[in-house]
VEXDREN-2710 file (C-alpha; in Angstrom, 1 decimal):
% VEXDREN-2710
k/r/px/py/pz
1/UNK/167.4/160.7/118.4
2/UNK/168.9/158.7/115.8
3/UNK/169.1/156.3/117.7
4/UNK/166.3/155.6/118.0
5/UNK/165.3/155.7/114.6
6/UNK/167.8/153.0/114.0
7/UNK/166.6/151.0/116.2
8/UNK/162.5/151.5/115.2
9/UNK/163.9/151.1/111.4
10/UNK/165.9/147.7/112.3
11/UNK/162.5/146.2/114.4
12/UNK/160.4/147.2/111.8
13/UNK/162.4/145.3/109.1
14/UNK/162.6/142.7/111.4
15/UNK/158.9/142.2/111.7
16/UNK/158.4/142.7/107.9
17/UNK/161.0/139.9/107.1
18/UNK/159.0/137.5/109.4
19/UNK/156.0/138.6/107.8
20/UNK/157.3/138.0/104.4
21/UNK/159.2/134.4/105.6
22/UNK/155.6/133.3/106.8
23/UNK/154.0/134.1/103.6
24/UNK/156.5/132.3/101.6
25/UNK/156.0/129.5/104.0
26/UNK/152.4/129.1/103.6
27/UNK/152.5/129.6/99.8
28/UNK/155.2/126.8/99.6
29/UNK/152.7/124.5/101.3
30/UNK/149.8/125.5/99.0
31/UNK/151.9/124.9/96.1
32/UNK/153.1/121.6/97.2
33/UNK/149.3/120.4/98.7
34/UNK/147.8/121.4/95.1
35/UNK/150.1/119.4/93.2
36/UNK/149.6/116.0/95.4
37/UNK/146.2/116.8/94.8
38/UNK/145.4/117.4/98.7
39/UNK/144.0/120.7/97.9
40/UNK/140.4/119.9/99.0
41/UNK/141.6/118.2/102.1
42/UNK/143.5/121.0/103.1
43/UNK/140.9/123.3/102.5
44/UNK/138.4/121.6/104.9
45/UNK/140.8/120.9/107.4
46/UNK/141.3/124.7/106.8
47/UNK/137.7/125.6/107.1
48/UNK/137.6/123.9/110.7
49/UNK/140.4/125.5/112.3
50/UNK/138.5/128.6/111.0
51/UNK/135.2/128.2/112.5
52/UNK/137.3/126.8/115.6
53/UNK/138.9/130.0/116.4
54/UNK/136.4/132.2/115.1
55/UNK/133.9/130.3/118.1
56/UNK/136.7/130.2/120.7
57/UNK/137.3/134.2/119.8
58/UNK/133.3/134.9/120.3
59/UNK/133.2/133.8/123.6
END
């Protein structure tokens, strides 16, 4: 049984440190769009890809 538990406790820290790598990720590209002044570019750009997948989900 504890075994198991290791191994639940080590994938769930695995998925939380992806999680948390991602996040960094995006907020590193956020930072660096906003100070090149790209920030309402990116924001379209990331208002289409929304409305993409939110179509391509509906169907």
């Amino acid at each position: 049984m504890e075994t198991v538990l290791t191994v639940l406790l080590v994938r769930f820290a695995l998925i939380a440190a992806v999680v948390v790598a991602l996040a960094l990720v995006v907020l590193a590209v956020v930072l660096v769009l906003h100070r090149r002044g790209k920030g309402d570019q990116a924001r379209r750009v990331a208002h289409t890809a929304a409305e993409l997948a939110q179509r391509r989900i509906g169907r």
